[in-house]
N, C-alpha and C positions, 0 to 999 in steps of 0.2 A: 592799214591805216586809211582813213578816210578823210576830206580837205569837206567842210562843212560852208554852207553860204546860205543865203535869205534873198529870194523874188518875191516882189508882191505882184507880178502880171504874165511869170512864167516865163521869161525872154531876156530879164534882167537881171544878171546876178549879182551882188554884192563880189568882194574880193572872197575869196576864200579863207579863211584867218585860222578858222576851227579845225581840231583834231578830232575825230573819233574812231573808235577802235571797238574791234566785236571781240567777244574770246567763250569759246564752247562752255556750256556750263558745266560746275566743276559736277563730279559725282560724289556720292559717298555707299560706300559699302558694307562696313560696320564700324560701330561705334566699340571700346572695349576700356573698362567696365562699362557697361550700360547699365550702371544703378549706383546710386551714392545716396549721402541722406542729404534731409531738407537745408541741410547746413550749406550746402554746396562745397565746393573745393575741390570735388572729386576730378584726379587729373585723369583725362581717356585720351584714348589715340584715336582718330576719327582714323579710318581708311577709304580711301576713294580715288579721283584719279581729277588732272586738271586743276590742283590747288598752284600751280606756279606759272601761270601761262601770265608771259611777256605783259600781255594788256588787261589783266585783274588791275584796277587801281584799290579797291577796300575792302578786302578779304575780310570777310566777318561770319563768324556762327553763330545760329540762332538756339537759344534750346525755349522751345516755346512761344514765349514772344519778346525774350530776351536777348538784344543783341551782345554781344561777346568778341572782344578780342584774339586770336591764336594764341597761344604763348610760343611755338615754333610751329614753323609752316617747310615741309617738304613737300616733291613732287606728287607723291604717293600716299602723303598725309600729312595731318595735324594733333598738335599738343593744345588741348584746351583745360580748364578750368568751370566746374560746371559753377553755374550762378546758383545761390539759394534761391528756393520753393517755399512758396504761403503753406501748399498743401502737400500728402502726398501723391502718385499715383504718375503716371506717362505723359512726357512731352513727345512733340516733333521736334528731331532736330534738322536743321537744315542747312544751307550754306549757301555765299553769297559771295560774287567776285567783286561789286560794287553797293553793297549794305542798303540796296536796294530791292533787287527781282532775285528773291531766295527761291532754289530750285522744290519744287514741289515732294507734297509723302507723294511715295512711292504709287500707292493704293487709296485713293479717296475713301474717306470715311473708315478705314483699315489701319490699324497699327502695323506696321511693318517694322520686323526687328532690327533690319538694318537701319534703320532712321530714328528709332525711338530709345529714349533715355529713360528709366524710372526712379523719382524719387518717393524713398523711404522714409519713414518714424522713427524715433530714436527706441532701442529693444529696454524694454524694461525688465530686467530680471529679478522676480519676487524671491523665490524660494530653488534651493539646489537638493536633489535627496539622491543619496543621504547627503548630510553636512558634511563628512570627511569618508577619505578612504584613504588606502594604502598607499606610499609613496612607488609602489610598482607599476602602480600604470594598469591601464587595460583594464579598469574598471567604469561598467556604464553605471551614468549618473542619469538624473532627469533635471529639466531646468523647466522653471514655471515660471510664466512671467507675461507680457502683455504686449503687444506686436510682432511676436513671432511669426504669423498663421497672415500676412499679408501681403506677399508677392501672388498674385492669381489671375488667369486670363478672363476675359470677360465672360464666359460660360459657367465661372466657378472652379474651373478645374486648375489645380497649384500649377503652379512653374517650377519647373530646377532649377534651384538658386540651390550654390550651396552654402550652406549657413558653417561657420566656423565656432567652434566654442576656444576660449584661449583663458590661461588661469595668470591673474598677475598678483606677485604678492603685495599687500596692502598696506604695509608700511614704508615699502622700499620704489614701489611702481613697479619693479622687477617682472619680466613675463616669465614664467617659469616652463619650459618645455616650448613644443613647437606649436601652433593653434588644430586644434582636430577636428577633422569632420563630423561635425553634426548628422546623425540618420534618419531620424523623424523631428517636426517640430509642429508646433498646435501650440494655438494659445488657453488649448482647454487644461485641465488639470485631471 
């Protein structure tokens, strides 16, 4: 802690009245999940280190240029709430012990995975072939549809996402079975 005062001639000081206090900038290590849709909500654990020192007074995360509340704060991380997105495609996230001097990306002009969030399109699924199969399982289908083929780094080349297919029956809401890995996905047909 530090006692804060005001000279106008260098020799004269005011009483000291003011607090101030320094505290390390916090870090962050990964984000997890690091992708939700444009809807936001998506809860992730930030991991990093420094989120609980004594002299943080306004703990805030940024995803972008939105500031954000925690929804719980421990030493070793945070529960956030990601905000909805106009568009899709990667933010910075970042983090702030006074909602002020948010600590910088990692790599200037650089996506770094440890800081970046991406948000998603909602998947549209056209067509499933075939329409049915056997209630035994372990049969491959193909699903056609429009936003599939959009997680990709900026050279073009895809990301390992992995995509989930899940069947839910549609009068009931009901999920039936457990969600399964999807193995290729394209939004070509």
């Amino acid at each position: 802690m530090y006692n804060v005062s005001v000279s106008l001639d260098g020799d004269f000081v005011s009483k000291a009245t003011g607090k101030f206090y320094y505290y390390e900038n916090p870090t962050i290590e990964s984000i997890s999940p690091w992708l939700g849709p444009l809807s936001g909500n998506t809860e992730s654990v930030i991991k990093g280190t420094g989120f609980t020192q004594k002299s943080i007074c306004d703990l805030k995360v940024r995803f972008g240029a939105t500031h954000i509340v925690p929804k719980d704060v421990q030493s070793n991380q945070v529960k956030v709430l990601s905000p909805p997105a106009g568009r899709p495609g990667e933010v910075v996230v970042s983090i702030s012990g006074n909602n002020q001097q948010f600590i910088n990306d990692k790599t200037l002009h650089f996506r770094d995975v440890e800081n970046t969030f991406q948000y998603y399109q909602p998947f549209v699924v056209e067509k499933v072939i075939p329409s049915s199969i056997s209630n035994a399982g372990n049969s491959p289908i193909r699903i056609i549809g429009m936003a599939l083929d959009q997680f990709r780094f900026d050279n073009g080349t895809r990301k390992d996402v992995p995509y989930q297919c899940r069947f839910v029956e549609s009068e009931t809401g009901a999920l039936i079975g457990s969600p399964a890995l999807m193995k290729a996905v394209s939004d070509t047909e």
